[in-house]
N, C-alpha and C positions, 0 to 999 in steps of 0.2 A: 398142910405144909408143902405137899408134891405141888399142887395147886399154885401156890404163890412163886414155887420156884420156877416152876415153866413161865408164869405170867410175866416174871425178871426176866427170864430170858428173849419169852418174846418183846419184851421192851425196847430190852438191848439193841437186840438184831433189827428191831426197827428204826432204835435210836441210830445204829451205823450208817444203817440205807438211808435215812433222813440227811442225816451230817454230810454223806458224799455228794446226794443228788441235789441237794440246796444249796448247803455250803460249799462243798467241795468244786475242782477247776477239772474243766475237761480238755481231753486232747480230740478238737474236731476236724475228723476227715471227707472232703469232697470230695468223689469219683463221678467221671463219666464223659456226658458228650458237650456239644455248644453249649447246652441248656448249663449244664454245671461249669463251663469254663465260664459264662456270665457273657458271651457271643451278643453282642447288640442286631439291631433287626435292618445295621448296613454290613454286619460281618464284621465287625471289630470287635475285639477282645475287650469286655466292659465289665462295670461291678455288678455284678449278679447275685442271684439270690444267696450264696455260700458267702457270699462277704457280708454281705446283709445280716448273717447270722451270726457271723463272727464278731462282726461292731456290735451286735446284741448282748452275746457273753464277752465281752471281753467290756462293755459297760456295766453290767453287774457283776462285772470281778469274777467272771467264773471260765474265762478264755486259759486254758495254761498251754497251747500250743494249735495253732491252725497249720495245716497243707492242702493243697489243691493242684499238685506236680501230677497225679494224675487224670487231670482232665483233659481234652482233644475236641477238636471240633469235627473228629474223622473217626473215636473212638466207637468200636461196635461192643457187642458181649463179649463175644468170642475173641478180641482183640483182650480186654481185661482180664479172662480165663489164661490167654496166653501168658500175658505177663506175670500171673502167679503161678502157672503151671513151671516156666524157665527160671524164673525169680529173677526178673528182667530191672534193670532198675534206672532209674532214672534223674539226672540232676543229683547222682549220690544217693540217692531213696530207694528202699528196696518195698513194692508195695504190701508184700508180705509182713513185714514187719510195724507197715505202718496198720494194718487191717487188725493186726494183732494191740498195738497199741492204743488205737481212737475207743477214744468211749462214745462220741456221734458221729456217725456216718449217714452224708447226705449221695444218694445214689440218683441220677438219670441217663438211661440206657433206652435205647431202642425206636427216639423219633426219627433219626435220623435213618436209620435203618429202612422204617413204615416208610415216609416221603419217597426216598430213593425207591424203594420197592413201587409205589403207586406212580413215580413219573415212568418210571422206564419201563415195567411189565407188570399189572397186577397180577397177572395169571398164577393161580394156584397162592393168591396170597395169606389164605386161610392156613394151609401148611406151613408157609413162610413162616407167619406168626408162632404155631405150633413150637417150630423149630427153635423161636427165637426166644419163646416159653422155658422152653427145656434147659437152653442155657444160659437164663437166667437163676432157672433154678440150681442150675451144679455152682453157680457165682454164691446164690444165697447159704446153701449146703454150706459151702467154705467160711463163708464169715460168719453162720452161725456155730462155727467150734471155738468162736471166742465169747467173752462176756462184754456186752455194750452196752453203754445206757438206752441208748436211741438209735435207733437203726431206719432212715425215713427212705423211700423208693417212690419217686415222682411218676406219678401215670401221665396217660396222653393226650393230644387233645387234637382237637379238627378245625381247619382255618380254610379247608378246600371246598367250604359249600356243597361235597357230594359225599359219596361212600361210608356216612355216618355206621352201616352197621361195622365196616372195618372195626373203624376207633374201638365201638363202643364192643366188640368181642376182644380186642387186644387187650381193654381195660380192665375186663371179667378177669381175664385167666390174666390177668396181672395181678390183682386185688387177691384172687383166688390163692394163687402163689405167696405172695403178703402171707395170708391169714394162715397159712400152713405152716411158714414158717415164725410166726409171731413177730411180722414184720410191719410198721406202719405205714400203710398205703396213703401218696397223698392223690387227692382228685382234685384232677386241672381242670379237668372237660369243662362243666359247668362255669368254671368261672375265666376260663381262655378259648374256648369254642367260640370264633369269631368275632370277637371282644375287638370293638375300633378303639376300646380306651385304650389296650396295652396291645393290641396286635396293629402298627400303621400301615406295613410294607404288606402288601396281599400276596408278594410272591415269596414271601420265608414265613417259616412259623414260629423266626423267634420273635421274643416280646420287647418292650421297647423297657428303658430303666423303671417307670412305674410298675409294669409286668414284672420284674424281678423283684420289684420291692411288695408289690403283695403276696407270691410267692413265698417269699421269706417271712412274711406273717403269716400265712397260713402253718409253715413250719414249729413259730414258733410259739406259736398257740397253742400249738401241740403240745410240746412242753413243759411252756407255764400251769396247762391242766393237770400236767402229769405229776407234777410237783405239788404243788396243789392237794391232788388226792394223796399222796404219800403224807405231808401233814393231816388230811383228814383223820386217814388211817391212825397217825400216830398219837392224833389227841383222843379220838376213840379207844384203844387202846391202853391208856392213860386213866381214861376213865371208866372201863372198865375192871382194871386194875383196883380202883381207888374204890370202888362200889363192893370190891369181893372183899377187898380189905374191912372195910365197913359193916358185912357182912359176916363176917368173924368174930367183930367185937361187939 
């Protein structure tokens, strides 16, 4: 009988997590730099990949509130630690409270950073990085004291023909970060590393609107899998139940 009654309950509780993360509507929040304000590759303010995301849920009914008031094409880490450290706010928005609220948050931090570092001075750019590491992680520390569905952190990528190990250590101890904090890392490198299809302009590294729109499927692939295995889960579960039951009689 104890048997059957945990089995109900683990049902439940999966029934819930099913119902919200299928069913249910989420409140999606973008942060970051060019890359998340949707920055086209002449510098204009375009639809970018968080809108791409937004027309996604918001086509399967499951949009119940989009923001992207804190994105910047000047934003660094340490600029987004500021605004939660003062509770700075913005357009009426207090990013604190939106951090608190979003069940997905799509994060890109720290190209703009890299680039500017590699025009003007590499020197000592391995600490740069380091640095730029560390507070990343007091940013992720902060929003993991909420509950979110989805929490996606866009890695980087190389359009400079040189300094490949840069990138590909920023990427490590990006991923590295991720995975500590049970964060889903996405990887650009491979599919934006000198890519003539989505990168035109040789002198910016953003992407042009097809580069945002595959972006946003790679995002939302994510997702769908993830959703996906929670039904797995739940019909297993189901049938497991139904076999103990079986089992009994």
């Amino acid at each position: 009988m104890k048997k059957v009654f945990l089995i109900l309950i683990l049902f439940l509780s999966c029934y819930f997590i099913y119902n919200k993360t299928v069913d249910g509507k989420f409140y999606y929040l973008a942060i970051g730099d060019s890359l998340a304000r949707g920055t086209n590759e002449y510098g204009v303010a375009s639809y970018g990949y968080n809108d791409h995301i937004k027309d996604y849920l918001y086509k399967e009914q499951k949009l119940k509130e989009y923001n992207k008031v804190f994105t910047n094409d000047d934003y660094r880490i340490t600029d987004i630690l500021k605004i939660l450290e003062y509770n700075e706010k913005k357009d009426g928005y207090s990013l604190n409270r939106l951090v608190k609220q979003a069940d997905i948050l799509t994060i890109s931090l720290g190209m703009n950073e890299i680039y500017y570092k590699l025009e003007k001075n590499n020197q000592n750019i391995y600490t740069y990085i380091d640095n730029m590491i560390n507070n990343y992680s007091a940013l992720m520390s902060y929003i993991n004291k909420f509950h979110h569905e989805y929490v996606f952190v866009l890695g980087y990528y190389n359009t400079l023909g040189e300094n490949q190990d840069i990138f590909n250590y920023a990427n490590y101890k990006l991923k590295e970060l991720c995975d500590d904090y049970d964060i889903t890392y996405i990887d650009l490198s491979a599919l934006l590393d000198n890519n003539p299809l989505y990168l035109i302009q040789k002198q910016t590294f953003l992407p042009n609107a097809k580069g945002y729109e595959k972006i946003s499927q790679i995002i939302v692939e994510k997702m769908e899998n993830n959703w996906y295995n929670i039904a797995c889960i739940l019909l297993l579960w189901l049938w497991s139940w139904r076999k103990e039951r079986q089992n009994e009689s």
